[in-house]
N, C-alpha and C positions, 0 to 999 in steps of 0.2 A: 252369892252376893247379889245383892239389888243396885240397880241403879236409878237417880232421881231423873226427873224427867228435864233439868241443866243438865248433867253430866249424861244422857244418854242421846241430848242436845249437839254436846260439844263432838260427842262420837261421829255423829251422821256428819257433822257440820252444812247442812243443808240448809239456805235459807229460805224463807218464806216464799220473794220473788223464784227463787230456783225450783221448788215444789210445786208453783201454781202453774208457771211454763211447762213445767210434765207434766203437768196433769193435760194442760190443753194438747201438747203436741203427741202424746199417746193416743187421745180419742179426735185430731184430727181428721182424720180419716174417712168414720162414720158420724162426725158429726157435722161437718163440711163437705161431705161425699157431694159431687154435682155442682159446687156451686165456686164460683169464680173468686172467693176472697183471698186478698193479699195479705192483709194484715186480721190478727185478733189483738184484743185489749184485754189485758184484767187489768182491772180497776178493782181498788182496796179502798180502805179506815180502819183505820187502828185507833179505839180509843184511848184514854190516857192510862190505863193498867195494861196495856198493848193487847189487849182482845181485838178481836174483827169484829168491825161492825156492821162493817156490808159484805158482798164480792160480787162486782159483776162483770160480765163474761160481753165482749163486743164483739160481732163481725162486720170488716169492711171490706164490702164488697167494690165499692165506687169509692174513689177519694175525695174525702171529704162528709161520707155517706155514712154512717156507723148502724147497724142492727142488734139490737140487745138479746144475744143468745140465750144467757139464762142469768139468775139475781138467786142470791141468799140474803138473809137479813138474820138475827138472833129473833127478831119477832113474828118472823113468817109463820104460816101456818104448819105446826106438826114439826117447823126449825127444817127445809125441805129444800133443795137447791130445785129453784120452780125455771121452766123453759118457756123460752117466747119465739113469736114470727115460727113456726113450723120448726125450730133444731129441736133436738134431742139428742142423749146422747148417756146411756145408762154407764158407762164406765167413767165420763165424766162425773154426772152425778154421785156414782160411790164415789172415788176421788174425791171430788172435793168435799163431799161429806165427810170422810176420814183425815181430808187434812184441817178442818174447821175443829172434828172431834179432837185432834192432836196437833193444834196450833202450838200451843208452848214448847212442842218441843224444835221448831223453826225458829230458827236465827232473824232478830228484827232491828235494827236501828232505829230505838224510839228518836235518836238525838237528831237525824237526818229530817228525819220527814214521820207524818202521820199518816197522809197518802200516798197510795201507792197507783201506781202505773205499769205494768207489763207491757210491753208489746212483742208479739211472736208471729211471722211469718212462715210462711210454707217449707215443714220441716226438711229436710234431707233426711238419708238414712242415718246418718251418721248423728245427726239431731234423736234421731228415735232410737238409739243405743245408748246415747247417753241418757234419755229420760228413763229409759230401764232402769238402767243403773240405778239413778238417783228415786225412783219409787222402787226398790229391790231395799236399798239402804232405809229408806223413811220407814216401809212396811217393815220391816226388821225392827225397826224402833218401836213402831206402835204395837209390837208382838210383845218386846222386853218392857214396856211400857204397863201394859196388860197384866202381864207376871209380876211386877213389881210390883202394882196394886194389889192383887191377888195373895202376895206375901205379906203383903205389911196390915190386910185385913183377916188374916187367918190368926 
């Protein structure tokens, strides 16, 4: 039995903001390695078919200071989550590349807002257990996800 990518949706129940916070608080670590930030931002758009239209990734280091860690756009070049100011952060980049690739299957409230806002702070352990989790479940998704195209093209 297949499932569509709603009903494999409603499985994870994972939403969009809860995806992009795992994504940054997994690669934490080595992508903020050394450097004194308090808070990160994602920043969202959601156009009116609830695609992304941007994502980008903030670090504040200073209050009131913001540093643009890395930008997606659908019209970048090669479609490529590109880094700025010195971060990098290759586990980032796959992340949210696979969650850009596998948007629809993230929970959105067009009705709330079109922008979005994250803000995530200096994780705990216990912060980084649960983003397991929650990318253990997504990547589950985008595996059945995969198969179910695979079925319904054969």
């Amino acid at each position: 039995m297949t499932c569509s990518p709603v009903q494999i949706a409603a499985c994870t129940n994972i939403t969009l903001d809860q995806i992009l916070e795992c994504a940054v608080v997994l690669s934490w670590r080595d992508l903020l390695l050394g450097t004194r930030t308090s808070l990160v931002h994602v920043e969202y758009r959601l156009g009116s078919s609830g695609s992304l239209e941007f994502v980008k990734v903030w670090s504040s280091i200073i209050r009131g200071h913001q540093y643009l860690v890395c930008e997606w756009t659908p019209w970048a070049a090669a479609n490529h989550v590109t880094f700025s100011n010195d971060f990098y952060s290759k586990d980032l980049a796959q992340m949210l590349e696979a969650i850009i690739e596998h948007q629809a299957i993230f929970s959105k409230n067009l009705t709330l807002h079109r922008d979005g806002l994250v803000r995530i702070h200096p994780p705990t352990e216990e912060d980084r257990r649960s983003a397991e989790e929650y990318r253990t479940a997504a990547f589950q998704a985008f595996v059945a996800l995969r198969q179910d195209r695979r079925d319904y093209t054969e």
